[in-house]
N, C-alpha and C positions, 0 to 999 in steps of 0.2 A: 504494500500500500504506500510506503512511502518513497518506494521508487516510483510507482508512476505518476504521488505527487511532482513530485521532481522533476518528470518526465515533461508533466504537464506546464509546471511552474515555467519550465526551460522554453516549453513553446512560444506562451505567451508572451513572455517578454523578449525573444527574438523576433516576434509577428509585431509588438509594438517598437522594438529598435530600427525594426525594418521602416516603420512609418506606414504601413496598410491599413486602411480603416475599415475594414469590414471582413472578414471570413467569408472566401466565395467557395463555393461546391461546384461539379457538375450534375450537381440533381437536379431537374429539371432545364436544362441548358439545349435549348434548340441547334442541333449539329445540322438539321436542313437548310439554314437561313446562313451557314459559313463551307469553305470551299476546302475540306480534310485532304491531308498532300497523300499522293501517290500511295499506296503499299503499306495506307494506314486505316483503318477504319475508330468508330466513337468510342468501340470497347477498347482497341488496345489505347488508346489516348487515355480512357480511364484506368487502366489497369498500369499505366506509366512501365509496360513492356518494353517499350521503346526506347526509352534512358538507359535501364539495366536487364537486357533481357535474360540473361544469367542469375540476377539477383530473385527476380519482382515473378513469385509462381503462379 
């Protein structure tokens, strides 16, 4: 538990260091209305396969 305080704590204040004002999701995120590059589709963009595809199962 108090490591994922920490986990948590850690985010936070790196999402505010950053300067982001809002927590953005892909949930509900219209992929028809933007133009996905080649050899990629809306799942593997959510599933961030594409960054590490070794790592991200």
């Amino acid at each position: 538990m108090e490591v994922e305080n920490r986990n948590r704590t850690r985010i936070e204040r790196s999402i505010k260091t950053a300067g982001f004002y809002t927590m953005k999701t892909l949930e509900g995120f219209q992929f028809d209305e933007v133009t996905v590059p080649a050899g990629l589709s809306p799942e593997s963009l959510k599933s961030l396969r594409f960054i590490a595809p070794d790592y991200v199962k």
